[in-house]
Steps between C-alpha positions, in 0.01 A plus 500: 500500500452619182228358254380520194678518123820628435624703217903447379672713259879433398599817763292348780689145381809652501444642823382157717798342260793770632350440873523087493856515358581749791382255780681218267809703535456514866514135481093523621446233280458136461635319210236255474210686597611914449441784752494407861241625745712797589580547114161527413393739781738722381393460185106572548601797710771656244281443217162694658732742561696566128144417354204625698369175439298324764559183334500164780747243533343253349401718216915550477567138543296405210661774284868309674388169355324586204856698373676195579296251316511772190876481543546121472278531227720677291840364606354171367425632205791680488752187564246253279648364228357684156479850694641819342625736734531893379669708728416792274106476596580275793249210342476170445464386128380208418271285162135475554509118576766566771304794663122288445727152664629798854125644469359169538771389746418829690269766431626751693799477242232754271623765688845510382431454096659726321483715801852560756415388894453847665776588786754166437740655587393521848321191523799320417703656846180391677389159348841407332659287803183343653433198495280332226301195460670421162810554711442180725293287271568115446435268262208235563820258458688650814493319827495702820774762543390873367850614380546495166681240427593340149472172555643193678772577712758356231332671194473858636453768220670832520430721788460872400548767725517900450557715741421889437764678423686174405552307194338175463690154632440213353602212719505124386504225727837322471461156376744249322444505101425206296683512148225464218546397148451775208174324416360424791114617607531787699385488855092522519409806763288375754160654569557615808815690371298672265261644720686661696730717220182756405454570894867547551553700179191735595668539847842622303281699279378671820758565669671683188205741496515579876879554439416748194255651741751605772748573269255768352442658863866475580572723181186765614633517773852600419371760260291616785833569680689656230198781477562528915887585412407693207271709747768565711545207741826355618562188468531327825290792691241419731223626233676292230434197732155570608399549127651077380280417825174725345536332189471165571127513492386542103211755604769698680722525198178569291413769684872654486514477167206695427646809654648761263707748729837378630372716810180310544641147486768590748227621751290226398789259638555653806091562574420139403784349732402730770124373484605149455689464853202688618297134470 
């Protein structure tokens, strides 16, 4: 096994990123605790191999964790309340109290002022739809049962759920309403209601960007396809096909993109499908 420090660039990032979303697309991966054994394997040996990097597996499972705990970093700060998000620069704005009150709430949140969290776009596919601790916390309140619940079984709040690549439903427990005078005191939220609306709102805020991140690959991907036609494939020929299954892997379409001649990517379809049902 491999010892000793290692050295990361945003390429070699990229790189270990592109492989760990491959194995997640081959469903090698947990959604509590990421790349299976066999995932990873494939990983550590795909990764020596793009790189020349001798790098171990636990050297690669820090790098795993240490991206993910960047990455929950900044989608806190993202979805906190006072947070400016610029999708020109791809940072998050904020005053000095509010970025001292995150610092002292987090250090690590240093990282990301005034500067945009480096490949988010990918960590999003791979960290977007795991499972977080903010995602099943309680309040001290609660009693037993780990679901989030709001409240008594007769005073439920409103569960949200959002499926990707579906709208948001809103669904309110039915319950028989009591008629109110104009100038009566409105209904005092409970605590326990309370505590759970920034966990589920963070969740919605979530899943919107892991949404906006397939979205995004869904539209590379069809441009990818109009350049095959454009180089002469028919649609619906085997080489059309075997190109949407090459591009389902980002460092695949990254490296078809980079080729100039209509010539070259064509070969570069047909050689890199022949050599992948070689493994």
């Amino acid at each position: 096994m491999a010892t000793g420090r290692t050295y990361w660039d945003n390429d070699t990032t990229k790189i270990f990123l592109d492989l760990c979303i491959a194995e997640k697309e081959k469903l090698n991966f947990n959604f509590k605790k990421g790349l299976t054994k066999a995932g990873w394997n494939n990983v550590y040996r795909n990764f020596r191999q793009q790189t020349g990097r001798a790098y171990g597996s636990k050297q690669l499972q820090n790098k795993f964790h240490s991206l993910k705990r960047l990455y929950k970093v900044w989608r806190r700060l993202k979805n906190a309340t006072g947070a400016r998000w610029d999708n020109t620069t791809g940072t998050i704005a904020g005053d000095e109290d509010w970025w001292q009150a995150r610092i002292a709430d987090n250090p690590e949140a240093q990282q990301l002022r005034n500067r945009p969290l480096a490949n988010w776009h990918e960590l999003t596919i791979l960290f977007g739809s795991m499972d977080t601790e903010e995602g099943d916390m309680l309040c001290a309140d609660d009693i037993g049962d780990r679901t989030p619940s709001g409240g008594s079984e007769g005073n439920r709040a409103p569960i949200l759920e959002d499926n990707v690549g579906q709208s948001s439903v809103v669904r309110v427990a039915q319950r028989p309403r009591k008629e109110q005078m104009v100038d009566s005191i409105p209904p005092k939220r409970t605590k326990n209601t309370e505590c759970h609306v920034e966990p589920i709102s963070e969740s919605m805020l979530e899943s919107r960007n892991e949404t906006s991140a397939i979205r995004q690959e869904q539209d590379e991907v069809t441009e990818l396809l109009q350049v095959v036609e454009k180089d002469g494939v028919d649609q619906g020929s085997e080489l059309y096909f075997i190109a949407t299954e090459l591009f389902r892997l980002p460092a695949r379409r990254a490296a078809f993109r980079s080729i100039r001649a209509p010539a070259n990517r064509i070969a570069w379809l047909r050689w890199t499908w022949d050599n992948t049902r070689k493994k």
